[in-house]
N, C-alpha and C positions, 0 to 999 in steps of 0.2 A: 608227181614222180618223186618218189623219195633218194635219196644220194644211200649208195654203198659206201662202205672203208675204201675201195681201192679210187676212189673218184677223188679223195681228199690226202690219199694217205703218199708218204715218201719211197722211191721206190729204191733207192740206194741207201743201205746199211751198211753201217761198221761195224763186222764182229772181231772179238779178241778171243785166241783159247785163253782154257780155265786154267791154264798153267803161266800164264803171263802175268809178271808181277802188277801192282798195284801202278807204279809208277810209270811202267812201259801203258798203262791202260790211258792215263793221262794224259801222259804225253800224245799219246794216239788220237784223244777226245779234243785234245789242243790244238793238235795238227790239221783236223777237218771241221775243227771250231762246231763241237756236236755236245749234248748234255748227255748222253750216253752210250752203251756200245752192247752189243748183243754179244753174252758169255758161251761160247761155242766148244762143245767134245766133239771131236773126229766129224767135224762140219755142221754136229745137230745142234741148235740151239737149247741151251740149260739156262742159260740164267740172266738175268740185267744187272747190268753195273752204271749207276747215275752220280750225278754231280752230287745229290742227295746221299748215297747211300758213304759216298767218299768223305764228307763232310762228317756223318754223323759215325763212321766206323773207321777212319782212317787218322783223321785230325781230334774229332774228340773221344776217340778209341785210342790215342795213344798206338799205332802200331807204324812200322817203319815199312814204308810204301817200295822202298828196294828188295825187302826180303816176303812181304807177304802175296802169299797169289789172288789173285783177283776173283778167284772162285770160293774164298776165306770170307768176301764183302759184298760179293756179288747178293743180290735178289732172286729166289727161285721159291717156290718151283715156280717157272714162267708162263706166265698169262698169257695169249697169244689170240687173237678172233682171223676169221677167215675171212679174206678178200672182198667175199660177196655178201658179207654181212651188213643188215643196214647199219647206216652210222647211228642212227637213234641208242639203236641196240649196245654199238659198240660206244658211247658215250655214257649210256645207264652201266656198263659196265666198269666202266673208269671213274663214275663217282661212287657208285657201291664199295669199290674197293680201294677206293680212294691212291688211285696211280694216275699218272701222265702222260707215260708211253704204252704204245702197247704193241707187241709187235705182230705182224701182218704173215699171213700164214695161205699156200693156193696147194692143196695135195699134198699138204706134210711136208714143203720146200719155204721156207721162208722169203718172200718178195717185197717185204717192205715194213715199215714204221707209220701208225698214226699218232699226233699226239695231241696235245688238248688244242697248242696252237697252229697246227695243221687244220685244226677243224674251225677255231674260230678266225683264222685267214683266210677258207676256201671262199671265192667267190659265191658261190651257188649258199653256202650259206649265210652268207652275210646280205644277199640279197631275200633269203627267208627272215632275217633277222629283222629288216628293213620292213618290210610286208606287214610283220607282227607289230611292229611299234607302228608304222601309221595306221595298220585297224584301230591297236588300243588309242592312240590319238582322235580319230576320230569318233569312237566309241564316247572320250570325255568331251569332245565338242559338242557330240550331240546330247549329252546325258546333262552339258552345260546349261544349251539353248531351252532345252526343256525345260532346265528348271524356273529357267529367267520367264519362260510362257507363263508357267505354273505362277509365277509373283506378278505377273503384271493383271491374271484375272481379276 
């Protein structure tokens, strides 16, 4: 059975409009202690704003986090995969494009966030994760023994 996005993924999101300052966005990400916040027009999602993009256009962009809006720093256009997508899929997606979040999408309503460590905390895959390293362990045990048969002819 393969896992979907919505089996691993977060189902409560923080969004901010794209009209809210830089610092009100922080403060926000501070207050529900989150790496980032889905950038919202009139409820639809446009854009991401991450610890990342605050770091590299806020602080070493030199701009004053009171006056600039958050749709000025924010990430767009936004990536987004659907609920019932497998995670495989939605994982080759996040390293192609090299992102972390991605947000969670069911009939063009947004329901949630997955991100790289949603997927490497899920149970279900950590227990796939488990699976694959005792094959390849015993794959070298046995590739071990054999060799040792091989030197004792």
């Amino acid at each position: 059975m393969s896992l979907k996005v919505e089996d691993v993924m977060v189902g409560q999101v923080i969004s901010v409009s794209e009209m809210a300052t830089v610092k009100e966005a922080a403060e926000l990400m501070n207050l529900h202690e989150i790496g980032c916040l889905i950038v919202v027009n009139n409820g639809n999602p446009i854009g991401i704003v991450t610890e990342k993009d605050m770091m590299k256009r806020v602080i070493l962009g030199s701009v004053d986090p009171e006056k600039t809006k958050v749709s000025v720093i924010m990430s767009s256009p936004l990536i987004m995969v659907d609920s019932q997508m497998k995670l495989e899929e939605a994982s080759k997606i996040m390293r192609e494009r090299k992102i972390k979040k991605l947000p969670v999408i069911e009939n063009r309503r947004l329901v949630g966030l997955v991100t790289i460590t949603d997927i490497v905390r899920s149970p279900e895959v950590m227990k796939m994760m488990i699976k694959t390293i005792k094959r390849n362990i015993i794959k070298e045990l046995m590739a071990s023994i054999e060799e040792k048969l091989e030197l004792e002819k």
